[in-house]
VOTI-477608 format. One record per residue (C-alpha): residue number from 1; residue in one letter; chain; x, y, z. Coordinates in steps of 0.001 Angstrom, whole numbers, plus 500000, padded with zeros to 6 digits. Layout:
BEGIN
NUM/A/A/X/Y/Z
...
% end
This chain:
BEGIN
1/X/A/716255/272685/787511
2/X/A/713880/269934/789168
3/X/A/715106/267152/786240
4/X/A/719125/268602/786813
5/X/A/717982/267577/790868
6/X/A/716544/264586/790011
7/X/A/719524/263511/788154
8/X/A/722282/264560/790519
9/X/A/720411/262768/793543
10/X/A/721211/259158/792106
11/X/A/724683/260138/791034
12/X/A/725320/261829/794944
13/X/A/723491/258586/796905
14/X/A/726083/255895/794787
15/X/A/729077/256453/796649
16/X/A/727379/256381/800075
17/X/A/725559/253579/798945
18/X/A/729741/251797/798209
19/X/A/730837/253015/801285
20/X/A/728142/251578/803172
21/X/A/728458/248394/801212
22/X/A/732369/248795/801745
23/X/A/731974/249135/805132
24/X/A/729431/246578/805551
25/X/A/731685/243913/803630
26/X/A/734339/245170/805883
27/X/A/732994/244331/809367
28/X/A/731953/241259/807956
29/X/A/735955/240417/807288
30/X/A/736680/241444/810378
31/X/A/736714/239009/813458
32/X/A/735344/239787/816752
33/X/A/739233/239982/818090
34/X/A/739936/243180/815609
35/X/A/736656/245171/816558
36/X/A/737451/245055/820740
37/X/A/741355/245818/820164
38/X/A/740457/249149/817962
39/X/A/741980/251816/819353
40/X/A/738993/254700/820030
41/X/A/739467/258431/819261
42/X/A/740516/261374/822174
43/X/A/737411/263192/822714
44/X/A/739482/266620/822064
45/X/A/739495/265824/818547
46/X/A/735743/264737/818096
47/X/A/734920/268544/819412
48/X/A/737606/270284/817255
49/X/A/736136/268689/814553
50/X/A/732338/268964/815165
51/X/A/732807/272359/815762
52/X/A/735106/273083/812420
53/X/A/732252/271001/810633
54/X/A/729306/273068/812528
55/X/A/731403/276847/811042
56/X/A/731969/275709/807767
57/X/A/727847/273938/807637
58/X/A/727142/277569/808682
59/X/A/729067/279009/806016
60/X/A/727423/276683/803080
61/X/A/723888/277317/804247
62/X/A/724813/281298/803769
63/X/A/725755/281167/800335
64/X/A/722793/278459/799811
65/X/A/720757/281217/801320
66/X/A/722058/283792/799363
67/X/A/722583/281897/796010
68/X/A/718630/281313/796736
69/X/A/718528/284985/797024
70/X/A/719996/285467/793588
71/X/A/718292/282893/791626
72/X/A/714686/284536/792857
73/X/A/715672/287886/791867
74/X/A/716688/286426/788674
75/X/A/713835/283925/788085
76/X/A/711923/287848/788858
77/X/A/713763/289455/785859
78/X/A/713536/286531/783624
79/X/A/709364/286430/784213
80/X/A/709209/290387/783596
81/X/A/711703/289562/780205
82/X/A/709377/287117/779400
83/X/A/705955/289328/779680
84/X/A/707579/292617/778348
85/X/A/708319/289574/775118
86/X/A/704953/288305/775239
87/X/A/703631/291858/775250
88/X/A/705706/292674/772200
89/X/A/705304/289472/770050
90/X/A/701396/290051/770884
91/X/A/701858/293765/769352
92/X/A/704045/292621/766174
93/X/A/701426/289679/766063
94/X/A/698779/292497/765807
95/X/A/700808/294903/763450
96/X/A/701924/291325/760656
97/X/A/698221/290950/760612
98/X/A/696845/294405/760248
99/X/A/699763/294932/757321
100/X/A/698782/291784/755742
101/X/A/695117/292677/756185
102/X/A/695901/296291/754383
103/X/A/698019/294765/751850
104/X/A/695429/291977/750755
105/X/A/692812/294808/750563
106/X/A/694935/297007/749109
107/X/A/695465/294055/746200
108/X/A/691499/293077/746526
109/X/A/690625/297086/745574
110/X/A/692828/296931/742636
111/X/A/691506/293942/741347
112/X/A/688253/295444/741983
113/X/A/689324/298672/739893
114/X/A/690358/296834/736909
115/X/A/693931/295816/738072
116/X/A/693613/292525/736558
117/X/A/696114/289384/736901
118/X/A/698907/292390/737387
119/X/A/697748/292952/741489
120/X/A/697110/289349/741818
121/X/A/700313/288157/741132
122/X/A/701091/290579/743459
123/X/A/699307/288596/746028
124/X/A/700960/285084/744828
125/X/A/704319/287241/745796
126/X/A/703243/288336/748938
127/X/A/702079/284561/750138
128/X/A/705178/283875/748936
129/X/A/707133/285775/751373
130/X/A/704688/284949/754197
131/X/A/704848/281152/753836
132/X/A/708752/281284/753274
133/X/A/710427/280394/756372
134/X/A/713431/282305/757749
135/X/A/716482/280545/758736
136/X/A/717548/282483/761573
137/X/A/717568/282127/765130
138/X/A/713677/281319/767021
139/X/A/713750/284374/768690
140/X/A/714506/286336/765735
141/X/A/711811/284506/763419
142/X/A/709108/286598/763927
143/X/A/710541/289831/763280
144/X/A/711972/288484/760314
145/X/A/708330/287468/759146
146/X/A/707373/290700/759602
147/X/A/710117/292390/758227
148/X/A/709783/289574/754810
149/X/A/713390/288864/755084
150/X/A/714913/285355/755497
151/X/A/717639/286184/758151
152/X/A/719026/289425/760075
153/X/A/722293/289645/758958
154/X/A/723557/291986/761151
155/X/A/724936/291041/764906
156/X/A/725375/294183/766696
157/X/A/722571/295888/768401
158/X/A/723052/299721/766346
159/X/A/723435/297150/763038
160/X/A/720397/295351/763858
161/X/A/718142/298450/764593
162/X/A/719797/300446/760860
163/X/A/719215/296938/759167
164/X/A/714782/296407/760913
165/X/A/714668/299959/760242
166/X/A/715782/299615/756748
167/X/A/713728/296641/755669
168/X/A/710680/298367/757186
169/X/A/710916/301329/755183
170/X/A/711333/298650/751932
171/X/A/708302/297198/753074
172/X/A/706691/300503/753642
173/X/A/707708/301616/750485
174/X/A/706443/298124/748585
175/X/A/702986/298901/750234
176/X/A/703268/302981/749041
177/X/A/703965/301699/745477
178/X/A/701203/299053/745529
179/X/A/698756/302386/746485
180/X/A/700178/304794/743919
181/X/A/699951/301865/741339
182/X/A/696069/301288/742346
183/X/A/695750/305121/742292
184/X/A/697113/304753/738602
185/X/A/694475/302162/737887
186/X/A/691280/303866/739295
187/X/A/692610/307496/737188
188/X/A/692744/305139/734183
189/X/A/689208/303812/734534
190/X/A/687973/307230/735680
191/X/A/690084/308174/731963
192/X/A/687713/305166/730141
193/X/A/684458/306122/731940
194/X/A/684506/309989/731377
195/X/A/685323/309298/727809
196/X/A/682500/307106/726967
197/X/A/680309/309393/728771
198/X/A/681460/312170/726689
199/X/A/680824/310046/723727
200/X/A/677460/309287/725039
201/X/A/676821/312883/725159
202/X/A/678454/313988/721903
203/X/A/675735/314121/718452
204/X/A/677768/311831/716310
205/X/A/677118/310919/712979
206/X/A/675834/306723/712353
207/X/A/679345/305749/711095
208/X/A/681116/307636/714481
209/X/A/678544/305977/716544
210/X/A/678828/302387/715029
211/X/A/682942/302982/715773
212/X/A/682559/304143/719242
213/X/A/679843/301186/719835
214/X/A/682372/298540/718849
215/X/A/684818/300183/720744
216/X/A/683010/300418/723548
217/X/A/681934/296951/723163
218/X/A/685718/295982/722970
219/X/A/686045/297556/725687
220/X/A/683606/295359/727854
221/X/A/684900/292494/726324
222/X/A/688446/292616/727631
223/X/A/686796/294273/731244
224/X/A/684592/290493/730827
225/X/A/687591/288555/730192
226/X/A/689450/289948/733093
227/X/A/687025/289240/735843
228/X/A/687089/286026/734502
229/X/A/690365/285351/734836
230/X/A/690257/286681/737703
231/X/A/687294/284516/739064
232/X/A/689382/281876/738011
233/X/A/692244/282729/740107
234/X/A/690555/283324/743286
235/X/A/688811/280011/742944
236/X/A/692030/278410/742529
237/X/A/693382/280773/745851
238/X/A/690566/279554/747258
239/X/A/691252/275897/746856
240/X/A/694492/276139/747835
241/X/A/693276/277971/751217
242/X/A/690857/274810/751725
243/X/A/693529/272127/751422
244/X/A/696004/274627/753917
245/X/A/693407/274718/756405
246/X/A/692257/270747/756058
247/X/A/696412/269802/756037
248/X/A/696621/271608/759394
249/X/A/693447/270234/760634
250/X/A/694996/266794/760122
251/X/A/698433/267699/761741
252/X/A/696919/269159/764602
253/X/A/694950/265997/764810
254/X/A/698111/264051/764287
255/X/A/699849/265824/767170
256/X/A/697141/265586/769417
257/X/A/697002/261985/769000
258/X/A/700602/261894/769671
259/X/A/700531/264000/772866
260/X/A/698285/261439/773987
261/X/A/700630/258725/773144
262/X/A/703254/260066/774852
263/X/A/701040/261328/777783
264/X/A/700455/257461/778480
265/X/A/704176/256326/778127
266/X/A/704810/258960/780666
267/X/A/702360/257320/783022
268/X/A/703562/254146/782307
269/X/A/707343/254787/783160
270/X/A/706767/257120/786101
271/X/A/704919/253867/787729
272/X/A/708206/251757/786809
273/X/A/709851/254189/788054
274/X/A/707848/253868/791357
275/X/A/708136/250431/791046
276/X/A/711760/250204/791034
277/X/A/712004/252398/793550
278/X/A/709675/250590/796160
279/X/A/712163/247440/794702
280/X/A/715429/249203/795816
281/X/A/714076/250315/799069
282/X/A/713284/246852/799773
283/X/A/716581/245381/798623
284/X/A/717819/248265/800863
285/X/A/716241/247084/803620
286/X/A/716946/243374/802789
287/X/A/720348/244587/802699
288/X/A/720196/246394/806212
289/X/A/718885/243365/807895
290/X/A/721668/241301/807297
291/X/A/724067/243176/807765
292/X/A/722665/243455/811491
293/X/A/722222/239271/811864
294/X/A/726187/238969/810694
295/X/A/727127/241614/812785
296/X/A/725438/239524/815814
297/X/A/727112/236227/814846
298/X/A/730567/236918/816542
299/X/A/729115/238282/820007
300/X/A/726885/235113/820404
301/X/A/729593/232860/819559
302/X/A/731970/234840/822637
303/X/A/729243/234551/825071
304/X/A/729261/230858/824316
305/X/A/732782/230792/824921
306/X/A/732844/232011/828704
307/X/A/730137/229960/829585
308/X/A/732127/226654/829047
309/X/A/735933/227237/829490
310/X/A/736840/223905/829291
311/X/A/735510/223310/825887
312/X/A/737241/226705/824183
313/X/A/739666/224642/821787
314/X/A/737163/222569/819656
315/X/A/734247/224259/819883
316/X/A/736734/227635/819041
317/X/A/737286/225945/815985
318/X/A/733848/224707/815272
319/X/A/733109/228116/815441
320/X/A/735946/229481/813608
321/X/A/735329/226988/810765
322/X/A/731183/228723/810906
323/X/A/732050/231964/811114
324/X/A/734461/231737/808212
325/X/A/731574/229438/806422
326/X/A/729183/232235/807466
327/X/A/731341/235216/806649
328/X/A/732172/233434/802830
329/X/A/727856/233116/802432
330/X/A/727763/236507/803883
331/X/A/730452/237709/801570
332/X/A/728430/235655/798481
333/X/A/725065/237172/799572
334/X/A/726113/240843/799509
335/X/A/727915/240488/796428
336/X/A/724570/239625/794946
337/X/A/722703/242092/796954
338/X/A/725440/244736/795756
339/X/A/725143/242972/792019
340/X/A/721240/243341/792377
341/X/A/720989/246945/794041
342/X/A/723857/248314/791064
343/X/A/721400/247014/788187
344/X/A/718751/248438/790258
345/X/A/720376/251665/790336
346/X/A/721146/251756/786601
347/X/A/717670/250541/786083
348/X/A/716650/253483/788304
349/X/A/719286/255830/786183
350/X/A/718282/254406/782694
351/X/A/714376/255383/783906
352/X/A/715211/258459/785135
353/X/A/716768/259676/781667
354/X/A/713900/258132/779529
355/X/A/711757/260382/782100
356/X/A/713766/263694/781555
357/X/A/713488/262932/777793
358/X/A/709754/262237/778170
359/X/A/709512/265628/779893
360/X/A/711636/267331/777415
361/X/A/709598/266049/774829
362/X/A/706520/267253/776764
363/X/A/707923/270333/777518
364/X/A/709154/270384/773304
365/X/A/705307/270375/772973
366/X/A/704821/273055/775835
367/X/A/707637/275130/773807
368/X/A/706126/274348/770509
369/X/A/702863/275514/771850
370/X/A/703597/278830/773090
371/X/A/706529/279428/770762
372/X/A/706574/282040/767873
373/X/A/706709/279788/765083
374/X/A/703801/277801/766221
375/X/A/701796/281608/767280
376/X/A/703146/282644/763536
377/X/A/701518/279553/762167
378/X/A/698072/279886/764332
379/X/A/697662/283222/763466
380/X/A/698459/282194/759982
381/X/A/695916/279550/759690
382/X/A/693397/282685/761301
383/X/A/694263/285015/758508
384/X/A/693586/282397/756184
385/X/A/690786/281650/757566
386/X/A/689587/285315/757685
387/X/A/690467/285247/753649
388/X/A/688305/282378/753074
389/X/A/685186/284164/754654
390/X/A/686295/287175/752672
391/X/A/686243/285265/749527
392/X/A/683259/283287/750503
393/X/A/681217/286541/751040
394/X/A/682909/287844/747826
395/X/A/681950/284855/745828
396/X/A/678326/285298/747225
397/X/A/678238/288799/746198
398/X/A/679240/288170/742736
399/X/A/676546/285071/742634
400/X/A/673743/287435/743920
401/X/A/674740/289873/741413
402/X/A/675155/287630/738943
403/X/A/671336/286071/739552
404/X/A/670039/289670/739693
405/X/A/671794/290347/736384
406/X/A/670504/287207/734894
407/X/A/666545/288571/735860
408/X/A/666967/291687/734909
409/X/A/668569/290273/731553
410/X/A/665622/287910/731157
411/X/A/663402/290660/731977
412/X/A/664733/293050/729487
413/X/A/665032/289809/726728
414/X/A/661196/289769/727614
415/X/A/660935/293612/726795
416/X/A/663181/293194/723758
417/X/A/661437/290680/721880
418/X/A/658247/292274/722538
419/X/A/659677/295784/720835
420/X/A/661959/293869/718875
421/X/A/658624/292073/716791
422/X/A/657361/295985/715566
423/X/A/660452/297125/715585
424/X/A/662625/294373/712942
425/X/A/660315/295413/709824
426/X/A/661406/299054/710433
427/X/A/665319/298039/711230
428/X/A/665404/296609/708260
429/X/A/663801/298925/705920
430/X/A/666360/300888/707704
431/X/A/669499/299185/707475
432/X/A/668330/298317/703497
433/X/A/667830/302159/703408
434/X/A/671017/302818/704918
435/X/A/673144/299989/702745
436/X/A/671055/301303/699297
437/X/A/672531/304754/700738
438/X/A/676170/303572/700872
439/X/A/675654/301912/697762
440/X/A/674599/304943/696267
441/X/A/677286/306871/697593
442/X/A/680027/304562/695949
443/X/A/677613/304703/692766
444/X/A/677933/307915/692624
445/X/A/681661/308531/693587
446/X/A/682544/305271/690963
447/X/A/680732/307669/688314
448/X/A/682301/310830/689250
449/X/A/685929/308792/688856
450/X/A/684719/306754/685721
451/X/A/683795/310725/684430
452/X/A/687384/311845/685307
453/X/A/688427/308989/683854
454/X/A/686399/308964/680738
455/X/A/687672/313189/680534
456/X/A/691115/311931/680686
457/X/A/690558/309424/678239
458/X/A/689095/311757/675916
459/X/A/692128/314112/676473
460/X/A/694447/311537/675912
461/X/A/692672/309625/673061
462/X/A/690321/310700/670344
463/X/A/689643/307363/669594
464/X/A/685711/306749/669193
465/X/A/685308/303157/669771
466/X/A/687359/304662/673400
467/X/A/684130/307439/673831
468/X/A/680996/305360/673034
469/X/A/682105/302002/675745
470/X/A/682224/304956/678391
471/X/A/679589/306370/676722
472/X/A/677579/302657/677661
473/X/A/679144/302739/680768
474/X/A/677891/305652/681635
475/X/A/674212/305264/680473
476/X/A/674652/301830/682511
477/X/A/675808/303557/685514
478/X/A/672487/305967/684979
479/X/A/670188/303117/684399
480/X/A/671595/301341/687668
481/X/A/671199/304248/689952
482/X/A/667731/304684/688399
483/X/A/667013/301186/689540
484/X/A/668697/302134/693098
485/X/A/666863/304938/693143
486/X/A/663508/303242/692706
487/X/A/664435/300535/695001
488/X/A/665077/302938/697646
489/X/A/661590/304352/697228
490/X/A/659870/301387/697838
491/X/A/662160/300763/700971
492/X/A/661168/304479/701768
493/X/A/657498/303951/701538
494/X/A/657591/300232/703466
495/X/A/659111/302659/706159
496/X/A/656391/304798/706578
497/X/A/653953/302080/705752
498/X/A/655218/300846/708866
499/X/A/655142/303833/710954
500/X/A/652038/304088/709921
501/X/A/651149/300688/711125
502/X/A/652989/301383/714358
503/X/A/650279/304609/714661
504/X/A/647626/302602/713641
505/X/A/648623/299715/716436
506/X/A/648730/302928/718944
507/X/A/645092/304212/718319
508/X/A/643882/300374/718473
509/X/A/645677/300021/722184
510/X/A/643748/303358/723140
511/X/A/640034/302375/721833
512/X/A/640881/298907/723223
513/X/A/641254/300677/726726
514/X/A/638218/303009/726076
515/X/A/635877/300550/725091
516/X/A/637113/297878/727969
517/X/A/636456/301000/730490
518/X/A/632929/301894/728528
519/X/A/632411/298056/728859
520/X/A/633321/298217/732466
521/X/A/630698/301431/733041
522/X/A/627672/299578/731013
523/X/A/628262/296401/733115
524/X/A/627894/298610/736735
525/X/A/624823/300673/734867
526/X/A/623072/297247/734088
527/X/A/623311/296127/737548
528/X/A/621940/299249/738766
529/X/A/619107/299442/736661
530/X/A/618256/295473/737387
531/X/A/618585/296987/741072
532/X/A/616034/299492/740246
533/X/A/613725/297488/737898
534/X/A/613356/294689/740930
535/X/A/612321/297471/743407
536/X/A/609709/298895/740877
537/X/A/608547/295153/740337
538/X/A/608217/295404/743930
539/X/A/606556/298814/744010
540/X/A/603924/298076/741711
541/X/A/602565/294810/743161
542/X/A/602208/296704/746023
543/X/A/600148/299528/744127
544/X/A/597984/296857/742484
545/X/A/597274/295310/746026
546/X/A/596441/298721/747518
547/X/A/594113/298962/744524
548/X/A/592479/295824/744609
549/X/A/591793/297075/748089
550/X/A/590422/300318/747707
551/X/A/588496/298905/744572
552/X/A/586704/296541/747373
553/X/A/586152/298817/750178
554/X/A/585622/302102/748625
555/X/A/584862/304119/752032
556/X/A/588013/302230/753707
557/X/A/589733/306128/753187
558/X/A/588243/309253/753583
559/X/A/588636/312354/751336
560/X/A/591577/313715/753184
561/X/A/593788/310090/753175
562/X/A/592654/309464/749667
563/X/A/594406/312594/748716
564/X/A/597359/312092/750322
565/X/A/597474/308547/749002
566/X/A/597176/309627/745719
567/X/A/599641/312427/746434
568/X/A/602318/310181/747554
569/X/A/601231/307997/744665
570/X/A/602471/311015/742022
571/X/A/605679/311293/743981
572/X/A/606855/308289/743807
573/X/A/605550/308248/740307
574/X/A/607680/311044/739169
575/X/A/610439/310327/741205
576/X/A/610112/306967/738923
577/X/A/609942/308608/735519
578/X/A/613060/311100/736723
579/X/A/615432/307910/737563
580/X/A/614362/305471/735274
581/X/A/613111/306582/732208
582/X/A/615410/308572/730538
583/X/A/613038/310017/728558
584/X/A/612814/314127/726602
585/X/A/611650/317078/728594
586/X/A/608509/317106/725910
587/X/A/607323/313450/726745
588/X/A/607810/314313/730510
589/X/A/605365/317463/730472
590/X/A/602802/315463/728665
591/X/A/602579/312784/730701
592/X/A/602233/314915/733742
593/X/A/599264/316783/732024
594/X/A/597665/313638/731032
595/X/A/598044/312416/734900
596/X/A/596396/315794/736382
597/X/A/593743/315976/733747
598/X/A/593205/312098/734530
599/X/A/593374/312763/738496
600/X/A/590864/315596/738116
601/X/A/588337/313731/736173
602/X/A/588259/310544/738405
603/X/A/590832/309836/740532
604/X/A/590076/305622/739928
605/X/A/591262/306115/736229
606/X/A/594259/308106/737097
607/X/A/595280/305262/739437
608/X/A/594722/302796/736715
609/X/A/596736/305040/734546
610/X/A/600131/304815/736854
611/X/A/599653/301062/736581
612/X/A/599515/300986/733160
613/X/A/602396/303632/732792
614/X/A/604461/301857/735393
615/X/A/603878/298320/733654
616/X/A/604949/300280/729940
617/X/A/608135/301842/731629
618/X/A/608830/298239/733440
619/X/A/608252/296680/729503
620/X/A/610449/299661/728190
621/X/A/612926/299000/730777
622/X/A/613592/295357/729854
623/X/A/614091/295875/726485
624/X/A/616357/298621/727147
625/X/A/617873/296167/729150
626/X/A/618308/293191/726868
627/X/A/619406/295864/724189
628/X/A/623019/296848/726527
629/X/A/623273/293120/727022
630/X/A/623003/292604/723416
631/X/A/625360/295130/723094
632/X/A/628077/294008/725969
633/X/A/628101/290421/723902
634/X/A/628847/291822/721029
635/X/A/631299/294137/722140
636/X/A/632891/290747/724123
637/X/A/632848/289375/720787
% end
């Protein structure tokens, strides 16, 4: 509305701007004589008409008022239309990409479940659809994304609502058929699993187990292959998604590079345009100004007249001839000025357009902006976004799993060839055993037919020379399963030679552990008994030194302290013999007999004889002690 203004107020000012130039040009053709003899209008006219031109200025500023009226309560309606659209492109925004969220889970799950390349070509038809664009109307280019069609062909209102309801319910059944067919997938794997488990379970024979092993194996195989092709196609998807997203990074960069441009062409031309204008106002005024001096000319020259009558004639014609000269320069000048203020006005026109079209281009980019197709193509470039984090934290997944399967592989390798060093010796006694078996078997069934051929042969042929080659067939067949025979002896007794080995390696690990943990409990004895032996070391230079002393000072302790000494002496004595000496109930009771028989005779000697016992058990002790660590090195050896 404002550029429709804008335009109509240049094309509405050029014929006032003639007419005033008309009129202008006129009064300056006209002579002084012609503008006093003008007749002047009756005054009963000028009031007719002012008040004819007052009713019908009334009349256009009520239907101005009222047109205003109209085009608010219409501008109202069209802003509610437009929010009640917004609203509902917002909610089929919401619903396109919550159905193309379901579907590409929907498609995901399947390939999870074993669907294979089947549900991802699927998905290459359902990008398909989404990145086709439809050729209908703007307004209808939305719902036609949703609906995956590429134009509504319908153009009444009942025929448009039969023909969205109909290609929703194709949709809905598309999405329907993509679930019963993933349904169909996960009863077919749930079909494979339970029948490996009930093989699993099942006692079959080596043959039936070998079979359902390679089956099974097969089996894996093609599940193997499958993720990788399908690996391979979502790192292609993938790709593709990365190039989408940096191609609209670069357009968006493109286009805000040429907003800018064209943001600073605006600004240039609106200060033309302010430029020209300030230049036609000035021209205007120019204009203005001399009209007013030429206007002036013709009085001046009159008032010259009546003050000297007597020289009217010449100096009327000297003054005709300058007013004539003037008006011809006058008429000269505002051709010019009327030459210079047209260009200026189709300057001022020319501007004005290149300013509309800058602001239709700006408000091209406004449209584009909040228009569908560029909302369809944002929320595009967020879904595949969203698709790329979803395959990003799916391709992490997998390369966690993947490292956890590669330990856990390594670990059980590890395992493997540890079991697999015992165990190859007895797998292939086995497998010999098993292959001397078979070979037997066919040994056995080549004899039974070579005997129904051989009784054939005798009932069809008496021939001898026939009898006695089947006859050294036969005792060759018997000699070779002899030989067989023996051979799978010996692979027979190699087996339990190395079962035996295998029990033999067993009882070694257990001693090993009992004599590490005997080691272990000879090692903490040792260190007790050093413990002990250092304290008795201890105890018995004390003794001697309480001995030297007594031996010196005799009456240093009465009767009653010398007892007690000595009876603290025979605890700690016994208490000595108890822990240390490990010695037989018989040796125990004679040395305590010895020591009271000793004590009771002269207490002196019996103190002499705990020294000496306690430096034999000390003696008795070390060797005891240098026989364990004779022992521990050798064992360590």
């Amino acid at each position: 509305m404002e550029n429709e203004e804008e335009l109509k107020e240049p094309e509405k000012k050029k014929p006032h701007l003639n007419l005033n130039s008309h009129s202008h040009s006129h009064s300056h053709s006209l002579s002084p004589t012609m503008a006093r003899n003008t007749p002047s209008s009756p005054s009963s006219n000028k009031s007719v008409d002012a008040a004819v031109l007052q009713y019908q200025n009334q009349k256009l500023v009520q239907q101005l008022d009222s047109q205003k009226h109209e085009l608010q309560s219409l501008e109202a309606k069209i802003k509610e239309l437009q929010e009640k659209q917004t609203s509902y492109d917002e909610m089929l925004i919401t619903v396109n990409q919550l159905w193309n969220l379901f579907v590409d889970d929907l498609i995901l799950l399947g390939v999870r479940a074993g669907g294979g390349s089947n549900v991802l070509q699927k998905l290459d038809s359902e990008n398909q659809t989404r990145d086709s664009m439809p050729s209908g109307p703007p307004e209808d280019m939305f719902l036609c994304r949703l609906l995956q069609v590429n134009s509504i062909e319908s153009s009444s209102k009942d025929g448009i609502l039969q023909y969205v309801e109909e290609a929703l319910a194709s949709r809905h059944s598309s999405a329907r058929e993509l679930m019963k067919f993933i349904e169909e997938v996960i009863d077919a794997q749930r079909v494979k699993t339970k029948s490996i488990a009930e093989a699993f379970h099942e006692k079959l024979s080596a043959e039936d187990a070998i079979i359902q092993l390679s089956k099974i194996d097969d089996m894996m195989k093609e599940e193997a292959k499958n993720l990788h092709e399908v690996m391979e196609i979502i790192h292609l998807k993938h790709k593709e998604y990365a190039d989408q997203i940096e191609n609209y990074i670069s357009s968006h960069s493109v286009d805000q590079a040429e907003i800018q441009h064209l943001a600073g062409e605006l600004e240039e031309t609106m200060a033309e345009l302010e430029e020209s204008r300030r230049k036609l106002v000035s021209l205007k005024m120019q204009k203005d100004i001399a009209s007013g001096t030429h206007s002036l000319v013709p009085a001046a020259a009159m008032v010259n007249g009546s003050v000297s009558p007597e020289k009217r004639p010449a100096d009327g014609r000297m003054d005709l001839q300058e007013l004539k000269d003037s008006v011809e320069e006058a008429k000269i000048l505002a051709a010019d000025r009327l030459s210079e203020v047209e260009e200026a006005q189709q300057d001022n026109i020319n501007l004005s357009k290149q300013l509309e079209n800058l602001q239709n281009e700006l408000n091209d980019d406004k449209y584009v902006h909040s228009s569908r197709l560029y909302n369809l193509v944002n929320d595009q470039l967020q879904h595949w976004n969203v698709e790329v984090e979803r395959y990003k934290a799916l391709t992490d997944s997998l390369l966690i799993d993947r490292s956890l399967v590669l330990r856990r592989e390594k670990e059980i390798n590890v395992r493997a060839e540890s079991a697999d060093a015992a165990r190859n010796t007895v797998d292939d006694s086995e497998s010999r055993i098993e292959r001397l078996e078979v070979q037997l078997q066919k040994s056995i069934i080549e004899k039974n037919d070579l005997g129904l051929k051989m009784e054939e042969a005798i009932q069809d042929s008496g021939r001898k020379d026939i009898k006695a080659e089947f006859r050294v067939m036969a005792s060759a067949l018997s000699k070779e399963m002899g030989m067989m025979e023996a051979q799978l002896n010996r692979w027979k007794e190699t087996a339990d030679e190395a079962l035996s080995l295998r029990e033999k390696a067993v009882s070694l690990k257990v001693s090993l552990s009992a004599k590490t943990n005997e080691q272990k409990r000879l090692t903490d004895k040792c260190v007790e008994q050093m413990a002990e032996i250092k304290s008795l070391k201890a105890l018995v230079s004390l003794l001697i030194l309480m001995l030297i002393y007594i031996s010196y000072s005799p009456n240093a302790f009465g009767a009653w302290s010398l007892v007690a000494f000595m009876n603290s002496i025979r605890g700690i004595f016994w208490l000595f013999i108890r822990q240390t000496l490990s010695v037989s109930t018989a040796v125990f009771c004679i040395a305590q007999t010895v020591l009271v028989f000793v004590f009771w005779v002269d207490s002196w000697s019996a103190i002499c004889f705990y020294i000496f016992f306690i430096n034999t058990s000390l003696s008795f002790l070390s060797k005891k002690k240098k026989k364990v660590s004779a022992a521990l090195c050798d064992f360590s050896y």
